[in-house]
C-alpha positions as CSV (number, residue, x, y, z in Angstrom):
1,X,31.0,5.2,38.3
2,X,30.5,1.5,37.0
3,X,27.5,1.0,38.9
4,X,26.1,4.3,37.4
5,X,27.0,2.8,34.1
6,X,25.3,-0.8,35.0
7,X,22.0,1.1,36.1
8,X,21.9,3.4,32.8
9,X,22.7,0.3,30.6
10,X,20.0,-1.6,32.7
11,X,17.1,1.1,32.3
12,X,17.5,1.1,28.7
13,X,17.2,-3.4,28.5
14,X,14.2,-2.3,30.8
15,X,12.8,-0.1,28.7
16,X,13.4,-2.4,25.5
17,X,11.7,-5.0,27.2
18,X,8.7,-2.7,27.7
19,X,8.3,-1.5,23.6
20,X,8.9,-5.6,22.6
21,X,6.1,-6.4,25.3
22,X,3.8,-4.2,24.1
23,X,4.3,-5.2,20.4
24,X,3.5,-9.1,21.4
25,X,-0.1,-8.1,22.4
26,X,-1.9,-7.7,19.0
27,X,-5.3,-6.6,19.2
28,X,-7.4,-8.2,16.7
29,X,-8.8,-5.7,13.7
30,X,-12.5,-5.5,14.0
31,X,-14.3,-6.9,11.1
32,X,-16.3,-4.1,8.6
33,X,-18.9,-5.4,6.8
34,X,-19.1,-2.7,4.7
35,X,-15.7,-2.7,3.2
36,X,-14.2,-5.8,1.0
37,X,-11.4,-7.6,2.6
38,X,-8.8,-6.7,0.6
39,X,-9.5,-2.8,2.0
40,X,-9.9,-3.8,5.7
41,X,-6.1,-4.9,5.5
42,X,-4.8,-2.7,3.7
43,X,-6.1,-0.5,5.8
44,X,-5.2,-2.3,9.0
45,X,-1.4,-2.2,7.7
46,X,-2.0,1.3,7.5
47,X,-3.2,1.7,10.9
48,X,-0.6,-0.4,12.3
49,X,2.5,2.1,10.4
50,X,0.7,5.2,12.1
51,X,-2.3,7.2,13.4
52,X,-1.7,9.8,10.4
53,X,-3.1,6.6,8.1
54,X,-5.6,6.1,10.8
55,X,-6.9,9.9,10.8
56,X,-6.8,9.5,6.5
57,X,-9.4,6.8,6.8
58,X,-12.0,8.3,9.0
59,X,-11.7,11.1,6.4
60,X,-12.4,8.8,3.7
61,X,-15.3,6.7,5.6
62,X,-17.0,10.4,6.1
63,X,-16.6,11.3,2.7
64,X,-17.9,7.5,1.6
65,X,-15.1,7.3,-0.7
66,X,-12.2,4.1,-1.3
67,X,-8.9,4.8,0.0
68,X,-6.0,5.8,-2.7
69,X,-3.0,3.5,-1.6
70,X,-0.6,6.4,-2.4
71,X,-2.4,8.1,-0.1
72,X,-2.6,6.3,2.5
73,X,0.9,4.8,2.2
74,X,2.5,8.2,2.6
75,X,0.9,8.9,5.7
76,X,2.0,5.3,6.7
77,X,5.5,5.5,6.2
78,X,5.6,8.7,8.9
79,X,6.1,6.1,11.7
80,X,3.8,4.5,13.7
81,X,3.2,5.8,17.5
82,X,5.7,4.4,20.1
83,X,2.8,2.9,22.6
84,X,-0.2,1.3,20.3
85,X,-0.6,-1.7,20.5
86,X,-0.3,-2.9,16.8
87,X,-3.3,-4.7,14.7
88,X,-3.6,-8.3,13.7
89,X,-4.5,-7.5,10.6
90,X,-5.8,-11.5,9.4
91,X,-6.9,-12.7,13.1
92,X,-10.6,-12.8,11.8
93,X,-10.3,-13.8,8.3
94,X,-11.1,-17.5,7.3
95,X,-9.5,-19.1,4.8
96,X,-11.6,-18.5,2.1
97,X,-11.6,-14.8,2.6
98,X,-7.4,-15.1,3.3
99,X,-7.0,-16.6,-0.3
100,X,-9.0,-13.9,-1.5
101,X,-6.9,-11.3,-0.1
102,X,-3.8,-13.1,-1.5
103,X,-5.6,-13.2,-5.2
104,X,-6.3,-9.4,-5.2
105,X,-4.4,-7.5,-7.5
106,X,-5.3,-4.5,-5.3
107,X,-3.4,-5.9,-2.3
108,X,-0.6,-6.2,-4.6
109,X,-0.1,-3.4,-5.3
110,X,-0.5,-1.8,-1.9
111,X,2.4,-4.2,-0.4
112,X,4.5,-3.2,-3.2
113,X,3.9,0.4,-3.0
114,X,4.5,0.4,1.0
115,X,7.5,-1.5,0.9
116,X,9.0,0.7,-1.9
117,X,8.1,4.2,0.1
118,X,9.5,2.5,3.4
119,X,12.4,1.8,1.9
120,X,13.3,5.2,0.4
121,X,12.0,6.4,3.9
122,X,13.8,4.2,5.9
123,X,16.7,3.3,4.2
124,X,17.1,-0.5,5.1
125,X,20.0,-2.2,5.5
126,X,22.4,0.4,6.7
């Protein structure tokens, strides 16, 4: 009976081990040069919440159109798949284009508006 116990307890460390694995191996986001900065990560936060944000933008990149951040951040805050690997979202940005990013009123915005859905989503801190 303990040994049973021991193996269950170990399969689920094992399996933890797996999910933090995965999540230490970002893949870096490919540059667009057709989009501004400040969209390519917001984006790429978008893409790293969930596919559903993903699907939203090749939508809008058909259509031609700029993202809406409400938009996109309620798609985001569904969860993001349990096996992708997640996007480093400033791998390829120098630091000129990283200060712009910071400067943008657009980006912002889109942190604040993601951070206030996630957390009448997620409820943090209980």
């Amino acid at each position: 009976m303990l040994s049973r116990l021991f193996k269950v307890i170990w399969a689920i460390v094992l399996i933890t081990g797996v999910f933090q694995a995965i999540e230490w191996f970002k893949k870096d986001w490919p540059i667009d040069q057709d989009r501004t900065i400040v969209d390519q990560v917001i984006i790429c936060h978008f893409a790293n919440l969930n596919s559903g944000g993903e699907n939203y933008i090749a939508l809008i990149d058909t259509l031609g159109l700029r993202p809406d951040v409400e938009t996109a951040v309620g798609l985001a805050v569904q969860g993001r798949p349990r096996f992708s690997r997640p996007y480093d979202c400033f791998a390829n940005l120098s630091q000129e284009q990283f200060r712009e990013l910071n400067a943008s009123e657009d980006y912002r915005t889109a942190l604040k508006i993601l951070y206030r859905r996630m957390n009448k989503t997620y409820l943090f801190g209980r």
